[in-house]
C-alpha positions as CSV (number, residue, x, y, z in Angstrom):
1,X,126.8,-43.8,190.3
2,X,130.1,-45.8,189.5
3,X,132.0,-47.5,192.2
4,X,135.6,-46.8,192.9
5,X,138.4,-47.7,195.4
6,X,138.5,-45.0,197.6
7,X,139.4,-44.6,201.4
8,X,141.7,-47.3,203.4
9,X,140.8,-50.6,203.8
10,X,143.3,-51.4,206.4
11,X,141.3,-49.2,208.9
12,X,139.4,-52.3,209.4
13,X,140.4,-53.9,212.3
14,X,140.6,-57.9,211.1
15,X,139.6,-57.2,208.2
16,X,139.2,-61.6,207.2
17,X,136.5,-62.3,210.3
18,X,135.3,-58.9,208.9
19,X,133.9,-60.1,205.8
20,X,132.3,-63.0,207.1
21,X,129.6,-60.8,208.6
22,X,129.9,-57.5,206.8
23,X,129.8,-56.3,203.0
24,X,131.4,-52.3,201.9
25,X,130.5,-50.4,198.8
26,X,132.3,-47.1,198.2
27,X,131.0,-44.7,195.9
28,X,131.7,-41.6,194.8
29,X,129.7,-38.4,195.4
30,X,128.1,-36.0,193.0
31,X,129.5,-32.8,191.4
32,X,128.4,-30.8,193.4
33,X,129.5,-32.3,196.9
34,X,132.9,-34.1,195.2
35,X,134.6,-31.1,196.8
36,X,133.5,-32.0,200.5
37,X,132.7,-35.6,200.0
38,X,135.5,-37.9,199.6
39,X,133.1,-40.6,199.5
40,X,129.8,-42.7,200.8
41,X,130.5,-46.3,202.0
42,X,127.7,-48.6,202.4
43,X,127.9,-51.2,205.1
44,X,125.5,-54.5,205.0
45,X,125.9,-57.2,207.5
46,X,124.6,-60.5,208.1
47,X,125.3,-61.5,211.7
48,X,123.5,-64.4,213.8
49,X,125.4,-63.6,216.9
50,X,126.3,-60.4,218.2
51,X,129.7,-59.0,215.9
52,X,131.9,-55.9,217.4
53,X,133.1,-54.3,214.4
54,X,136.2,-51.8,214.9
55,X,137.6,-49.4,212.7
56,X,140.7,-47.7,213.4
57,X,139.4,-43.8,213.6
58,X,141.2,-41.7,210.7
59,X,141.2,-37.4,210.6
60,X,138.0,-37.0,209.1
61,X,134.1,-36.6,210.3
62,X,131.8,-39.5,208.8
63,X,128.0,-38.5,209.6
64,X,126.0,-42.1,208.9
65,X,122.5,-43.3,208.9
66,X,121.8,-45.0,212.5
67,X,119.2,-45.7,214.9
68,X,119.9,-43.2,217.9
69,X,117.7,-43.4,221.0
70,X,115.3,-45.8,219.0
71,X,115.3,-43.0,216.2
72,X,116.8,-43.2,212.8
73,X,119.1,-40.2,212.4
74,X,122.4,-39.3,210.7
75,X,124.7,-39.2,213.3
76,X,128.1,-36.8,213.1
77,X,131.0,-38.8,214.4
78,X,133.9,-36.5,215.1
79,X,137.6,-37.4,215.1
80,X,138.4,-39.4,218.1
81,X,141.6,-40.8,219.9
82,X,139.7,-43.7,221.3
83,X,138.9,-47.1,219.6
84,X,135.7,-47.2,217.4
85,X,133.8,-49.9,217.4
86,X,130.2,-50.9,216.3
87,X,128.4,-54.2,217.5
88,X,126.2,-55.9,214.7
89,X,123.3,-58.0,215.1
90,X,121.2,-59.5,212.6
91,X,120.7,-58.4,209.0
92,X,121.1,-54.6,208.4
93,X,122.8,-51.8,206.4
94,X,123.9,-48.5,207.0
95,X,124.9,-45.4,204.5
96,X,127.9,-42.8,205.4
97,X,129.6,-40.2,204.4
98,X,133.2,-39.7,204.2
99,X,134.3,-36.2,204.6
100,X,137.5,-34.9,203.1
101,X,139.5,-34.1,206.2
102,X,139.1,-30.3,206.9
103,X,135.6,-29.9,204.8
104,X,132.8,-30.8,207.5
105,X,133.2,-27.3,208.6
106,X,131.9,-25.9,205.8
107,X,128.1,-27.6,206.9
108,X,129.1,-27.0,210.7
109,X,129.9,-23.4,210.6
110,X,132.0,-23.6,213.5
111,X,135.3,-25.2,214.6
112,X,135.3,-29.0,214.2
113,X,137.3,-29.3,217.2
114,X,133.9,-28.8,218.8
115,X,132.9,-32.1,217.8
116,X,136.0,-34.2,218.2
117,X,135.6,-37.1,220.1
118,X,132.0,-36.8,220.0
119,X,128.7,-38.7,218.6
120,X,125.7,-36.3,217.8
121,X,122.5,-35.9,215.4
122,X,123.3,-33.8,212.5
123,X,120.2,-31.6,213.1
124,X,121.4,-30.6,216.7
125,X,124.3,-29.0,214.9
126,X,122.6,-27.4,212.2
127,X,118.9,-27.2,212.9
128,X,117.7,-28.8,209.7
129,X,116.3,-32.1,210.7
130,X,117.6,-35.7,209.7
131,X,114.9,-38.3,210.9
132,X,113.2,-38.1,207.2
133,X,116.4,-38.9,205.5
134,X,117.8,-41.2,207.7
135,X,114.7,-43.1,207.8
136,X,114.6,-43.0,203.7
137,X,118.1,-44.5,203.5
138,X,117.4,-47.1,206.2
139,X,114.6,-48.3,204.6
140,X,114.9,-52.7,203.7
141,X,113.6,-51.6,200.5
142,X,115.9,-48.7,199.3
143,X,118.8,-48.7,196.9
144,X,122.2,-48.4,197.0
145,X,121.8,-45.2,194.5
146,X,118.8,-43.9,195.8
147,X,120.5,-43.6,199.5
148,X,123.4,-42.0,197.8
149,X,120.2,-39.4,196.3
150,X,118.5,-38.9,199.7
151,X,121.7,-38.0,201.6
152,X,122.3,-35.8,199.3
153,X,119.3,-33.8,199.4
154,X,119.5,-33.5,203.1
155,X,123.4,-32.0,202.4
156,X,121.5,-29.9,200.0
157,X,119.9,-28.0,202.5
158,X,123.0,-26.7,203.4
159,X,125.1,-24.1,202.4
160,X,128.3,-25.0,201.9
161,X,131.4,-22.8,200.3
162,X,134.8,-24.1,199.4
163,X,137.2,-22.9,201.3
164,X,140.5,-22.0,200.2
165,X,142.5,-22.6,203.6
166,X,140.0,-25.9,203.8
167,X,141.7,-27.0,200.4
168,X,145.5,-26.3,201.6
169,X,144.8,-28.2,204.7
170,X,143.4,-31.2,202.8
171,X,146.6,-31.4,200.1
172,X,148.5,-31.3,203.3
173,X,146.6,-34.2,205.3
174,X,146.7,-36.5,201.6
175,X,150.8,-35.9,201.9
176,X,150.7,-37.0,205.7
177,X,148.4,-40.1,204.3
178,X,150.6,-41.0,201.3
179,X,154.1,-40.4,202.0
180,X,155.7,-42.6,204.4
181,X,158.9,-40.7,204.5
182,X,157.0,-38.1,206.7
183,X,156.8,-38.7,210.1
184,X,156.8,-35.7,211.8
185,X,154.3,-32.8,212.3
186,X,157.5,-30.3,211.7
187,X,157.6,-31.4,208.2
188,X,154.0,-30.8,207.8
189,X,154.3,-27.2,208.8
190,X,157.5,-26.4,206.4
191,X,155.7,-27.7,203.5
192,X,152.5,-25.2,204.2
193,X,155.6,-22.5,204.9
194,X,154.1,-22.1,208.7
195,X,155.0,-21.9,211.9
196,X,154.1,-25.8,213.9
197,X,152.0,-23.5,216.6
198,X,149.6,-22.0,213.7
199,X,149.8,-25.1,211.5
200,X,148.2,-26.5,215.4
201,X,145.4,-23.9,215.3
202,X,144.6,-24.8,211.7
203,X,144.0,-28.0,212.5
204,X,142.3,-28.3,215.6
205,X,140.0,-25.6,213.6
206,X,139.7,-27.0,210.3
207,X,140.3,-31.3,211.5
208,X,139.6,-30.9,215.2
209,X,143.1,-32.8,216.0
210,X,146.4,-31.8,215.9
211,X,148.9,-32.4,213.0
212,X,151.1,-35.3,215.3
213,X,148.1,-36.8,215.6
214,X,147.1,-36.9,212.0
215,X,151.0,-38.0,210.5
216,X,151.4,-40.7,213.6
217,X,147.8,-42.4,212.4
218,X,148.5,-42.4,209.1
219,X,151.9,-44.3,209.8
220,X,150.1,-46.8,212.2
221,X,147.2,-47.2,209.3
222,X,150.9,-48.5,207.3
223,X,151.4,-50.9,209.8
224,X,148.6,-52.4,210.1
225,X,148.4,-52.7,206.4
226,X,151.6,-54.9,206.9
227,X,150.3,-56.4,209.4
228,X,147.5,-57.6,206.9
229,X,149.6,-58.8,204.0
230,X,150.2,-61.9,206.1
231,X,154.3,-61.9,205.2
232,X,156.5,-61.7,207.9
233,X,157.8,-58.4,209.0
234,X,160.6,-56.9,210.5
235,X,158.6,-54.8,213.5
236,X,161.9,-53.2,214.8
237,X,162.9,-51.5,210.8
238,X,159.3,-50.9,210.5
239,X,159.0,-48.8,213.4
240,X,162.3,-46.9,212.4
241,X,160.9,-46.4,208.9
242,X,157.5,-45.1,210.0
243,X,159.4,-42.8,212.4
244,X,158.7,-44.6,215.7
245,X,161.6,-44.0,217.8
246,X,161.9,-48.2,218.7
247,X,159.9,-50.9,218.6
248,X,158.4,-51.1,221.7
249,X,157.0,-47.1,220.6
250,X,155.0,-48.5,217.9
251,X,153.9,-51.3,219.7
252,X,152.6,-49.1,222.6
253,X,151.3,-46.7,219.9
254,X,149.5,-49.5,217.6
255,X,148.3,-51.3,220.9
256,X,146.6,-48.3,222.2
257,X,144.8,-48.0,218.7
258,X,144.2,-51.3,217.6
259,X,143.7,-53.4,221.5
260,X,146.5,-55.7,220.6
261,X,150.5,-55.7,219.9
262,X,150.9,-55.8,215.8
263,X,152.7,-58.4,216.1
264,X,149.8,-60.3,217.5
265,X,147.5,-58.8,215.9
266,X,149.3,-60.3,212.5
267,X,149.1,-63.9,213.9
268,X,145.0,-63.1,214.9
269,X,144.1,-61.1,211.6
């Protein structure tokens, strides 16, 4: 299993008090699940007081290795509008899975707008049950490959088909992510050549958020990663670039994300 830069690390919120307690490996999936993986991330933390850990929530469904009701399960965590945020205690670790955007379906079978906003055991969506492999990859003594090998398995006893209209949506949702120049959900829907009402219903279907949703939090992800280059920045062209109508837009947009003006949150991170 080779490691590679994959995913944003400007979701982290603070990202220099971040890595005083906590440690992230990315790697890559297998063959057979590189088409609905994007990637696993392995958390470790060291933390002699209580640490809240928040992550700015991107549009994709991470299922990780936690301890639920006392329970070690892999836990689904759908798309949410609200702040994420983890409190750390201790020494631990936990294993995830990244999702490519509109590819959870495939293992959920039904709408992923069903699941947005919500936190919930893998096996009370698709009856096939976690505990074993969430306590295998939890285990003190385990690998970093061999937890990549035991989630896995438990995706194996799924079956999952690629999906053509899954694929469209994902080239779509990596253009939103990587072009700065789009800032609109219109321009989403004229690339796909749809209408913005059934590029919507895709989606909400396929994502379980809407498109505005998806190109704005890809455009406050670039602000925050300006935020974290520590050079001083121009918030009122910023906001104008990333399509913000002024500056006090973005600020009420990245405040509502992040729990801070950027701004601020440049001084602080």
């Amino acid at each position: 299993m080779r490691d590679e830069h994959l995913g944003r690390d400007h979701a982290i919120v603070g990202p220099t008090a971040a890595a005083q307690h906590i440690n992230v490996r990315r790697m890559v999936p297998s063959a057979r699940w590189e088409p609905f993986v994007e990637y696993f991330w392995l958390v470790r933390w060291s933390c002699d007081l209580p640490h809240a850990q928040q992550v700015i929530p991107q549009p994709c469904i991470h299922v990780a290795a936690e301890i639920w009701d006392g329970v070690p399960r892999l836990l689904v965590n759908g798309v949410t509008r609200k702040p994420f945020t983890r409190t750390l205690h201790g020494t631990g670790h936990t294993l995830g899975a990244a999702f490519r955007p509109a590819s959870f379906r495939a293992l959920l079978g039904a709408d992923v707008g069903t699941v947005s906003g919500r936190t919930i055991p893998m096996a009370e969506l698709t009856g096939r049950d976690d505990v074993a492999a969430a306590s295998a990859i939890l285990d003190a003594e385990v690998t970093d490959e061999r937890m990549v090998d035991v989630f896995e398995g438990y995706l194996d006893l799924h079956d999952a088909a690629k999906d053509p209209v899954a694929e469209r949506i994902n080239a779509l949702v990596r253009v939103a992510e990587t072009d700065r120049s789009l800032v609109r959900a219109s321009q989403l829907a004229e690339m796909a050549g749809v209408s913005l009402r059934t590029l919507e219903r895709q989606f909400t279907a396929y994502l379980g958020i809407g498109p505005k949703w998806v190109v704005q939090r890809f455009r406050l992800l670039d602000a925050a990663a300006a935020a974290h280059t520590g050079a001083a920045t121009d918030w009122a062209a910023l906001a104008d670039e990333l399509g913000f109508s002024d500056q006090a837009h973005l600020t009420r947009a990245f405040t509502a994300v992040v729990g801070t003006p950027p701004a601020t949150y440049q001084r602080e991170a």
